[in-house]
C-alpha positions in Angstrom: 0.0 0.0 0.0 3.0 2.1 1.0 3.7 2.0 -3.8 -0.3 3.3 -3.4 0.3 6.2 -1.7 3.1 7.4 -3.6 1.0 7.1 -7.0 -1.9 8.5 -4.9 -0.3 12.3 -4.2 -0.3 13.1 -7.8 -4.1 13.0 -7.4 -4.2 15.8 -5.6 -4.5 18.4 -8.4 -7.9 16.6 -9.5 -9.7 16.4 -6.4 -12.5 18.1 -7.6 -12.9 15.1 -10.0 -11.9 12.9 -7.1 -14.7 14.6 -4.9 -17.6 14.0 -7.8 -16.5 10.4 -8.2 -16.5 9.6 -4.5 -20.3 11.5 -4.4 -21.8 9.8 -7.6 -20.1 6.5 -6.4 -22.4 6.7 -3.3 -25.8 8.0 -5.1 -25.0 4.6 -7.0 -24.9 2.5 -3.8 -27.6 4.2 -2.4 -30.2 3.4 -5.0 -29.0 0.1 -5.2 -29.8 -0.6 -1.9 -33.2 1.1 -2.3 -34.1 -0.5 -5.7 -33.0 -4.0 -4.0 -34.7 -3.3 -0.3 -38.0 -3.4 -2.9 -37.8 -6.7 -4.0 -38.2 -9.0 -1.3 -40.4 -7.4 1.3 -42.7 -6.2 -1.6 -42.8 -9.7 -3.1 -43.6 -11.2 0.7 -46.2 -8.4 1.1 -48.0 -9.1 -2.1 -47.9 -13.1 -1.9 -49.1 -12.5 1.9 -45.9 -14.1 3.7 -45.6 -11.5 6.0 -48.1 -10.1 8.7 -49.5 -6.5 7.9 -49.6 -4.1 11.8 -53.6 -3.2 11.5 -52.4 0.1 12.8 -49.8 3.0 11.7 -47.3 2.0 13.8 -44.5 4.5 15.5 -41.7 5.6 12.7 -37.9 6.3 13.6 -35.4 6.3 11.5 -33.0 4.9 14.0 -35.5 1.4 14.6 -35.0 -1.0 12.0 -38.0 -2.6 12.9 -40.0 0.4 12.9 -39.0 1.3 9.7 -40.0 -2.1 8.4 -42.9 -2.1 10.2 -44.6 1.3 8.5 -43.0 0.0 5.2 -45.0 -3.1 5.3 -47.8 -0.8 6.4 -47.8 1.8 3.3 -47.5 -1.2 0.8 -50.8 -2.9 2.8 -52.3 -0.1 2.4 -51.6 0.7 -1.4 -53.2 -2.5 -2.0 -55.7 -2.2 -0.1 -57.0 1.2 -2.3 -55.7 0.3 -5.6 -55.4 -3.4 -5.8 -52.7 -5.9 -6.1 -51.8 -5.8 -9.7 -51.6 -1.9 -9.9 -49.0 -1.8 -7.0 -47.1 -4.5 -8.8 -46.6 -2.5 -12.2 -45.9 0.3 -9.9 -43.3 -1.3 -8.1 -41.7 -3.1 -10.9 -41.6 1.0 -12.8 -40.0 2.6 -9.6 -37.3 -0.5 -9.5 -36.5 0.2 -13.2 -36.2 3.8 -12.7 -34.1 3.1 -9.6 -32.1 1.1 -11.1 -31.6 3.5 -14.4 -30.5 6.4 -11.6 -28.2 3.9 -10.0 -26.4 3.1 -13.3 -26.6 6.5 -14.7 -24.7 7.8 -11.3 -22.4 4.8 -12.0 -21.2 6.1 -15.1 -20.7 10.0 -14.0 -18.7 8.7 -11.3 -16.8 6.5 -13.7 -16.6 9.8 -16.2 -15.4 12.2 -13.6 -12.5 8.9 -13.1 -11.0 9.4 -16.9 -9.4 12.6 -16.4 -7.7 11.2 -12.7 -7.0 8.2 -14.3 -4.5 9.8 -17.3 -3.8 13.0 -16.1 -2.1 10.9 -13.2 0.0 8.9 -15.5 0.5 11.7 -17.7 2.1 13.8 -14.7 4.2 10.9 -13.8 5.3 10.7 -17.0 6.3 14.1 -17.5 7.9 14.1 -13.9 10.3 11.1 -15.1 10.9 13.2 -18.1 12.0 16.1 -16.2 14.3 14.0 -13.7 16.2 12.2 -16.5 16.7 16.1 -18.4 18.1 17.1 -14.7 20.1 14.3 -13.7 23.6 14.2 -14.1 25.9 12.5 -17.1 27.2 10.3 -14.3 24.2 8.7 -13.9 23.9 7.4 -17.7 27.5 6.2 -17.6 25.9 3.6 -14.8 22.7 2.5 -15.9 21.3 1.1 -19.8 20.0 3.3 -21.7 17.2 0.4 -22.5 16.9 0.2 -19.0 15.6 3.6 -18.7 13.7 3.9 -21.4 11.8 0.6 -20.2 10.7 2.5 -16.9 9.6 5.3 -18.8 7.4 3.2 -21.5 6.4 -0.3 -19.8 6.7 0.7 -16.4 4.8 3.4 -16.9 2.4 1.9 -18.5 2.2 -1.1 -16.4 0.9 1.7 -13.9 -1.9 2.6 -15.9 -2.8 -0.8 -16.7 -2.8 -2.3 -12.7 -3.0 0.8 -10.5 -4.5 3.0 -12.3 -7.5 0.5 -14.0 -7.9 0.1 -10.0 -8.7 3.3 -9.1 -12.7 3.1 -10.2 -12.7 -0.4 -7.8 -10.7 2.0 -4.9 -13.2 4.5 -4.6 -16.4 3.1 -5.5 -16.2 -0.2 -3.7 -14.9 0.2 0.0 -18.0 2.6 -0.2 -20.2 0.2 -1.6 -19.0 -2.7 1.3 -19.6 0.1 4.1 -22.8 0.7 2.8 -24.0 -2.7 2.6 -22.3 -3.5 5.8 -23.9 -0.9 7.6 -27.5 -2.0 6.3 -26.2 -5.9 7.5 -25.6 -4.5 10.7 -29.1 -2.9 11.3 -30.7 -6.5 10.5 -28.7 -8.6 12.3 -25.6 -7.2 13.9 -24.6 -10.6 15.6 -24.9 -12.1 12.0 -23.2 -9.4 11.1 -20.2 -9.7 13.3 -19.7 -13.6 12.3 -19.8 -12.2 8.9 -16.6 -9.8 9.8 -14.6 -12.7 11.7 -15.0 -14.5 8.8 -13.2 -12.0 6.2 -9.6 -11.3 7.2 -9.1 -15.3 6.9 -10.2 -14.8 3.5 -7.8 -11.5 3.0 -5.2 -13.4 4.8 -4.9 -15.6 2.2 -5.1 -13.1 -0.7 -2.3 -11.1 0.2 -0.1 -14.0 0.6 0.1 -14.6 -3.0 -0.2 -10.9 -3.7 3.1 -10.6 -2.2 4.4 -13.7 -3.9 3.1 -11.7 -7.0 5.1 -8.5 -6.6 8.0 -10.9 -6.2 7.7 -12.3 -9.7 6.9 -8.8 -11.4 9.8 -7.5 -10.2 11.8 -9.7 -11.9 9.9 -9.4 -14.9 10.1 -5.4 -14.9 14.0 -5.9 -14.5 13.8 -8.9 -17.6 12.2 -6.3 -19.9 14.4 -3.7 -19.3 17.5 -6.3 -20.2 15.3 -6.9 -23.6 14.7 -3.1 -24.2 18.6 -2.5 -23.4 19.6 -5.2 -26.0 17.4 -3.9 -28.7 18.4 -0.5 -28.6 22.1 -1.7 -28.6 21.4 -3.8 -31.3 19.6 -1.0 -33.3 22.6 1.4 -32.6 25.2 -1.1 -33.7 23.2 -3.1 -36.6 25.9 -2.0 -38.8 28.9 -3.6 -36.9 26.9 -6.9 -36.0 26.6 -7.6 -39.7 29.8 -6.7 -40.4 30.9 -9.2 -38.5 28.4 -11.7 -39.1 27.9 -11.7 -35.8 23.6 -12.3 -36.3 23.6 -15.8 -35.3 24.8 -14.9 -32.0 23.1 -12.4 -31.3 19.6 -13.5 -32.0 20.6 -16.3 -29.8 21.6 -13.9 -26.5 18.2 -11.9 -27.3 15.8 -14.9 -27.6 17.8 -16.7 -24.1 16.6 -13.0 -22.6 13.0 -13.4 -24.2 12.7 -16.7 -22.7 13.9 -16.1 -19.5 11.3 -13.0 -19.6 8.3 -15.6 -20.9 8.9 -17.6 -18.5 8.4 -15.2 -15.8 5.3 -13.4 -17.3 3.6 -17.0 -17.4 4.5 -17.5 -13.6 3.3 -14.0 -13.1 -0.4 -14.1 -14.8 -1.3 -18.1 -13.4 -0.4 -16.2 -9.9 -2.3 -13.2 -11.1 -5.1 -15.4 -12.7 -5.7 -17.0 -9.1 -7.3 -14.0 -7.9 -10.6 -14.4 -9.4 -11.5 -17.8 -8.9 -10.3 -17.7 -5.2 -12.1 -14.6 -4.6 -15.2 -16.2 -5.9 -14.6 -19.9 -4.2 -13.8 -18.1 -1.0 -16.7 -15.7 -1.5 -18.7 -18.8 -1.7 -17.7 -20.6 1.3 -18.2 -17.7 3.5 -22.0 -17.3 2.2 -22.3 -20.9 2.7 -21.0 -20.6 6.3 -23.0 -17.2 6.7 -26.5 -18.9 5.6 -25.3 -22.4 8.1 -25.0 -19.6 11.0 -28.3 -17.8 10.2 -29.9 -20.8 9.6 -29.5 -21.9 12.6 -30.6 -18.1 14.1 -33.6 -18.6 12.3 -34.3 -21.9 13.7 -34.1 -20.8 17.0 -36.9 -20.9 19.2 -37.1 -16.8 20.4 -34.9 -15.7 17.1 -35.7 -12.2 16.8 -34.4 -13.0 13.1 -37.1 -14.5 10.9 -37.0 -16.2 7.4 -38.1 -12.7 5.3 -35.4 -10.4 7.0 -32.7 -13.3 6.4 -33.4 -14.1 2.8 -33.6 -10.0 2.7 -29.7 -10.3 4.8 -29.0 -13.2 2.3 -29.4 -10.7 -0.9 -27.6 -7.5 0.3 -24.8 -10.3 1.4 -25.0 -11.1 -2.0 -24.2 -7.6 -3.2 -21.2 -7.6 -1.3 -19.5 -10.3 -3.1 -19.1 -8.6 -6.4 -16.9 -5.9 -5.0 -14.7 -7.8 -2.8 -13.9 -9.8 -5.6 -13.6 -6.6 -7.7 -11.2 -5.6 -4.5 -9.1 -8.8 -4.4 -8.8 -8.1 -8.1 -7.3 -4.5 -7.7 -4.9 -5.8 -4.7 -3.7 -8.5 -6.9 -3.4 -5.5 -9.8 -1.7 -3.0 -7.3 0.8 -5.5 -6.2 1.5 -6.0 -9.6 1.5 -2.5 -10.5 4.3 -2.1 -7.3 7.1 -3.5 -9.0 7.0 -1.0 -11.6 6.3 1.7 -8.8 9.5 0.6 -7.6 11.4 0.9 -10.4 10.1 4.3 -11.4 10.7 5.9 -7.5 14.7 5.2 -8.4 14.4 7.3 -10.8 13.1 9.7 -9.3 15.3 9.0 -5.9 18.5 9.2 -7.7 20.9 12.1 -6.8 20.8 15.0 -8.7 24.7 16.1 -7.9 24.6 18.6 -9.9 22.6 21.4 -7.5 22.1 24.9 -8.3 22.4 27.3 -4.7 19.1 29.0 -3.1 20.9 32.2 -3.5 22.4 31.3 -7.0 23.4 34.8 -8.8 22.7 35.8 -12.4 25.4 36.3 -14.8 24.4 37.3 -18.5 27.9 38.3 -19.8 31.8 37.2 -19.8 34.2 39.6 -19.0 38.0 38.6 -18.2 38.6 35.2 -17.5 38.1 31.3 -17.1 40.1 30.3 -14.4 40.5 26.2 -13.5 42.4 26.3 -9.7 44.1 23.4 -8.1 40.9 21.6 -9.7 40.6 17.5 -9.5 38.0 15.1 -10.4 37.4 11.5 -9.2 34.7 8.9 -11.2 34.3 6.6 -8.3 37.4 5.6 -7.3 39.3 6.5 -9.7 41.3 9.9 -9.9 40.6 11.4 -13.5 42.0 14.9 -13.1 44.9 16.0 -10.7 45.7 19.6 -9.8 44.8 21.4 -13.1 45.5 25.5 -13.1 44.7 26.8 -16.2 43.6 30.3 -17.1 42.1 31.2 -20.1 41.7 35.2 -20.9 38.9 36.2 -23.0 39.6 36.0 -26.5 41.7 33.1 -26.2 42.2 30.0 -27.8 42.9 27.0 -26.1 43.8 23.7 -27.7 43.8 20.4 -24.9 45.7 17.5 -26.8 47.2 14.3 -25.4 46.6 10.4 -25.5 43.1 9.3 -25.3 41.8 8.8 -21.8 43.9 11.0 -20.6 40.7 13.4 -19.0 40.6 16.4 -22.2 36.5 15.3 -22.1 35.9 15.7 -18.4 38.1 18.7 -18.3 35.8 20.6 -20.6 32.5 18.8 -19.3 33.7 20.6 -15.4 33.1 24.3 -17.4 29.2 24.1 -17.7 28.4 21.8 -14.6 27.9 18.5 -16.4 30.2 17.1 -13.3 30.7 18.9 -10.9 34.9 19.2 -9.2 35.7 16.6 -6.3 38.4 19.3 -5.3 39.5 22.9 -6.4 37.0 25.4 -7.9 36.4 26.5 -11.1 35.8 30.8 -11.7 34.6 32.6 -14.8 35.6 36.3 -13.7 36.7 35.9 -10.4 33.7 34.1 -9.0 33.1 29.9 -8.3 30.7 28.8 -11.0 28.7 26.6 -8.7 27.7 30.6 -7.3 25.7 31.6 -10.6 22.1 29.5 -11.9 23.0 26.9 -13.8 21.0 27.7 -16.7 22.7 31.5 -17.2 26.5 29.8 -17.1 25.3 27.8 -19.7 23.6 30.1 -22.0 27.3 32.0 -22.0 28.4 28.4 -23.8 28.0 26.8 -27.2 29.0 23.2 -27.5 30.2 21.6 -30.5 30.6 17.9 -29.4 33.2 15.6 -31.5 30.0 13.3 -32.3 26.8 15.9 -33.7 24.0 14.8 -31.8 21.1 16.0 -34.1 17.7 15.2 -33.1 14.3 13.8 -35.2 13.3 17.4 -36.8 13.9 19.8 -39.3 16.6 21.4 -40.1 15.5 24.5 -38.6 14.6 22.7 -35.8 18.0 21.3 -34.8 19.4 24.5 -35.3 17.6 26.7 -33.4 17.8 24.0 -30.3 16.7 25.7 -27.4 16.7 29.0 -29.1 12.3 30.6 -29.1 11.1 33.6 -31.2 13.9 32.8 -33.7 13.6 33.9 -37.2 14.3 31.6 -40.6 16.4 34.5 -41.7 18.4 34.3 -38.5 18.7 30.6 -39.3 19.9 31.1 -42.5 22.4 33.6 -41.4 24.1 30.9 -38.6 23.9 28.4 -41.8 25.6 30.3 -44.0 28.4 31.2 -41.8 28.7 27.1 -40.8 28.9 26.4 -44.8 25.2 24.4 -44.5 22.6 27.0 -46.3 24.1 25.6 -49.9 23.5 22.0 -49.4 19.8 22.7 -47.4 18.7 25.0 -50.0 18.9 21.9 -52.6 17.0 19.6 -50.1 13.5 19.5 -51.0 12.0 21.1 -48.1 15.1 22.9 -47.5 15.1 24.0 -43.8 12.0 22.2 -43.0 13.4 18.7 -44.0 12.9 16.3 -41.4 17.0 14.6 -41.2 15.5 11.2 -39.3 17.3 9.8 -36.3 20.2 11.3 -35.1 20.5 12.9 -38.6 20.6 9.7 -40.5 20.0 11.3 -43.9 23.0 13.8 -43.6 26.1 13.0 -44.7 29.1 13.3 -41.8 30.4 16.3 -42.6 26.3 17.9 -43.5 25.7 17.1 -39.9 28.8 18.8 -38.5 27.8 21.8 -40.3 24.8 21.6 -38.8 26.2 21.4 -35.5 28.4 24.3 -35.9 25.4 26.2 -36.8 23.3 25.9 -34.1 26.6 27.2 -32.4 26.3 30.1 -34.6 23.1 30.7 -34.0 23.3 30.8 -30.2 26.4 33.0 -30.6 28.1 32.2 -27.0 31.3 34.4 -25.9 32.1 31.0 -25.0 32.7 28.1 -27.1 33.6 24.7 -26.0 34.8 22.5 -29.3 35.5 19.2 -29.7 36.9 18.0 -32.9 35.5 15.2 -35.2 38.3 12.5 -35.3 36.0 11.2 -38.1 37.6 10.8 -41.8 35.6 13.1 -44.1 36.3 13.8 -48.2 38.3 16.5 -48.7 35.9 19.1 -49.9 33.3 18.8 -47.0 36.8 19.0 -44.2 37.2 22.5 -46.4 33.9 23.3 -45.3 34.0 22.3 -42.2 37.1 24.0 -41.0 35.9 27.3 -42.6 33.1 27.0 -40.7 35.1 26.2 -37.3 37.2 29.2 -37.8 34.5 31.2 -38.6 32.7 30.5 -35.5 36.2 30.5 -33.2 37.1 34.2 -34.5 36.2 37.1 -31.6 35.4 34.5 -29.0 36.8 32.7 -26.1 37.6 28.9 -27.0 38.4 25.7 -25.3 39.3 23.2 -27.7 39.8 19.7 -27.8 42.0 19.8 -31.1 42.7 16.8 -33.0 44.0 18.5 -36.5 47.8 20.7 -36.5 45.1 23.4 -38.8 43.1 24.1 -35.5 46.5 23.3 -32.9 48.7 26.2 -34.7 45.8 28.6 -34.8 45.7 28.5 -30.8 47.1 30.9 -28.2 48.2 28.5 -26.0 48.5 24.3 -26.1 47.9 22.0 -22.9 49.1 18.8 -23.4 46.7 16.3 -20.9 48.3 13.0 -19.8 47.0 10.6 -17.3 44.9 13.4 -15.9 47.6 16.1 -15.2 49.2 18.8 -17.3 52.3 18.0 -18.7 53.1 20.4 -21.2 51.9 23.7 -22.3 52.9 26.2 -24.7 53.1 27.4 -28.2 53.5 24.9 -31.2 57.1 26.2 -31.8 57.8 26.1 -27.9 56.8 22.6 -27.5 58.5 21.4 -30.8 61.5 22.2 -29.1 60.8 21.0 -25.3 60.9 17.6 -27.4 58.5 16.2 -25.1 55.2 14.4 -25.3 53.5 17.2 -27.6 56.8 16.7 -30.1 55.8 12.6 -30.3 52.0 13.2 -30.6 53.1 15.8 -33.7 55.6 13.1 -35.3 53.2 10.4 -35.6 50.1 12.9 -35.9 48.5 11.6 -33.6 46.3 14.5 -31.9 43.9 12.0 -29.4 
């Protein structure tokens, strides 16, 4: 229940909806007690089983048996001025209008459910969304990226589908069993209490494989994210897996997963599956044990409960069964439901690292510097960055080489707080960076990463990223400078052509053009540029360094440099090895330290 709760909170904002449900829920109940109280005693009354009082008797609405007692009474006398078969037609029309009232409240309370029902998984849904924006780069580097997109999909959904198909069953029938309880309990209340011994055995038993069925889910959630993780690798690296004919095996590693995951779902829905028929079977017995004990009430000699009232207890038992077993049901679906409850609350439990201050300062403009002081990083254990002072002055360009692994990535990712330092601080103009908001030290930066990461949209769309109220002829300014408006301009749509996943139908050096423009177009003071290693033709590495240069000139740039074009073009070099600065200088000064820079430049070699 404790999964319940939590999924429960993001009701709040519809309890007006929550509040009509709860209210036509018990309009239903109530004229379905009234439409049902008619049938019996009015039967009994018109096939003269019952004794009529010859005289109005005293009414209170707190005596059962006065109650009954004028009822009988009204009915007598109905048919005593208007004749048997009159009353009946008029009793059958008031049950059937009853009983349209009761369903018609039934539905309006069901109605005033839709909007709770996926405005709740809608909220949850863009909550997750919002995490996974905020949380930090870290956090990917430890979990599957099928992984997570499983809990956002088919956990999700499995929410919708078992807690969420229980909420109609949550509200309407504890109210319907209290209801009906209550009216048991002015009939017979001894009967009544047997009747309430009698159910926790019966709950007893339910919850024990309820639990035994959160177990299984669990493991199932878990499976499918392994399936989802495997797919999307496989997706991502279809072209290396056929390459090296690998196909064979890995269908075989995906359909061991699948099984292992069928076999679990089977386990899960033959445990889930039990809920109905032992609801019902257990349901059963208790009415079988219920109409044994009244029975015997009945037969009493002095029994103050007679046949009618009991066949009358016997039916508004009846009406109980349905939604326990509707109850039993939504327990079973709830624990279900918790696994994936479970899964999502990591999510949203997971560390943010990266927090901005209360008192975070603004900071629209870049003045003097970038300093790094006595700054170190550690990813878990181990030390990636050691000591590194580095100033860079505005207008500067600095180029970070060295062997690959050697912490040029992180030392970059430190400057707009995708990690944040384990020691030292990093300044822009004299003051920390984890002072300012988070979202103005960014806006002073424009990324070019080595790999463009271009997203399902237009043209126009990936390069005004983040960017409102933007013009096209401001977009085609930023693509001109970044060499891209020829090549669009052929395209058929031109700068509303969709470019597919991740820019699929651009060439390699169309979508680093495209990346550089976006870079244009946010025109940063600061620009943090990684270098494609990749191998283009020679006309589109033209364009492409044009456009770098372009987009370097008048600003302040960190560079991960991987071509001697870009390394001779900067003010100063810092040559990164094993986490520390080794070297730094001009090109000419580092030629002649003959040092690690001097071997990287003899076997060109710029990692």
């Amino acid at each position: 229940m404790k999964n319940l709760f939590k999924i429960l909170r993001y009701v709040g904002p519809y309890w007006v909806y929550a509040m009509l449900n709860i209210l036509f829920n018990i309009l239903s109940v109530l004229f379905s007690l009234a439409s049902f109280a008619l049938f019996i005693p009015v039967l009994q009354m018109l096939f003269k089983t019952t004794e009529v009082p010859a005289e109005v008797p005293e009414f209170s609405w707190l005596n059962f048996e006065s109650v009954k007692e004028n009822f009988y009474y009204e009915i007598n006398k109905m048919i005593s001025d208007y004749g048997e078969m009159d009353v009946l037609l008029y009793i059958c029309v008031i049950i059937v209008v009853l009983y349209f009232f009761r369903n018609l409240f039934r539905y309006l309370a069901m109605y005033f459910l839709a909007p709770i029902r996926n405005g709740v998984v809608r909220d949850i849904r863009n909550d997750m969304y919002l995490k996974i924006l905020i949380l930090p780069l870290s956090y990917y580097s430890e979990q599957k990226k099928g992984d997570i997109i499983a809990r956002m999909t088919s956990d999700v959904q499995e929410i919708e589908w078992s807690i969420m198909s229980s909420l109609e069953m949550i509200f309407r029938d504890p109210i319907a069993i209290i209801s009906y309880l209550v009216a048991l309990f002015i009939i017979s209340p001894s009967l009544t209490v047997f009747v309430l011994i009698l159910l926790p055995v019966s709950g007893f038993l339910i919850g024990r494989i309820g639990k035994s069925l959160k177990r299984t889910s669990v493991k199932g959630q878990r499976q499918l994210g392994i399936i989802m993780s495997i797919i999307e690798e496989t997706i991502s690296g279809l072209r290396i897996i056929k390459a090296f004919n690998a196909i064979d095996s890995t269908e075989q590693n995906f359909k061991k997963t699948n099984n292992i995951y069928t076999r679990l779902m089977i386990k899960l829905y033959r445990k889930r599956d039990l809920a109905s028929p032992l609801s019902e079977f257990l349901a059963t017995a208790v009415l079988v044990v219920v109409m044994w004990f009244g029975g015997r009430l009945v037969l009493s000699p002095g029994s103050s409960l007679d046949a009618a009232i009991f066949i009358a207890y016997l039916g508004i038992f009846s009406q109980i069964i349905p939604p326990a077993k509707s109850i039993t049901t939504a327990v079973y679906n709830i624990q279900k439901g918790s696994a994936s409850v479970e899964r999502i609350q990591k999510i949203f439990d997971a560390d943010e690292v990266i927090i901005e201050k209360p008192d975070a300062v603004q900071i629209k403009e870049f003045k003097n510097n970038i300093e790094y002081k006595d700054v170190s990083f550690s990813y878990e254990k181990e030390e990636v960055l050691k000591n590194i002072n580095l100033t860079v002055k505005k207008g500067e360009t600095i180029a970070l080489v060295g062997p690959s692994g050697g912490g040029k990535s992180t030392m970059v990712d430190l400057l707009p707080r995708f990690y944040d330092c384990s020691k030292g601080e990093i300044l822009i103009d004299g003051t920390p960076i984890k002072d300012f908001i988070i979202s103005d030290i960014r806006g002073l930066m424009g990324i070019v990463s080595q790999e463009p990461i271009l997203f399902n949209d237009t043209i126009f769309g990936n390069i005004a990223l983040g960017m409102d109220d933007v013009s096209e002829e401001e977009v085609i300014a930023a693509a001109k400078v970044a060499n891209a408006h020829e090549f669009i301009s052929k395209m058929e749509k031109a700068y509303y052509t969709n470019i597919g996943d991740r820019g699929v139908k651009l060439s390699g050096g169309q979508r680093q053009r495209i990346s550089i423009a976006r870079a244009v177009l946010k025109n940063p003071p600061i620009l943090i540029l990684d270098e494609a290693t990749s191998s283009l033709d020679t006309e589109s590495e033209r364009l492409v360094q044009d456009a770098l240069f372009k987009l370097m000139k008048n600003r302040t740039s960190v560079v991960i440099a991987h071509r001697l074009s870009t390394i001779k073009f900067a003010d100063e070099i810092i040559v990164i090895k094993k986490g520390e600065i080794v070297e730094r200088g001009t090109h000419a000064d580092l030629i002649a330290q003959n040092g690690v820079y001097k071997k990287l430049h003899e076997l060109q070699v710029f990692e």
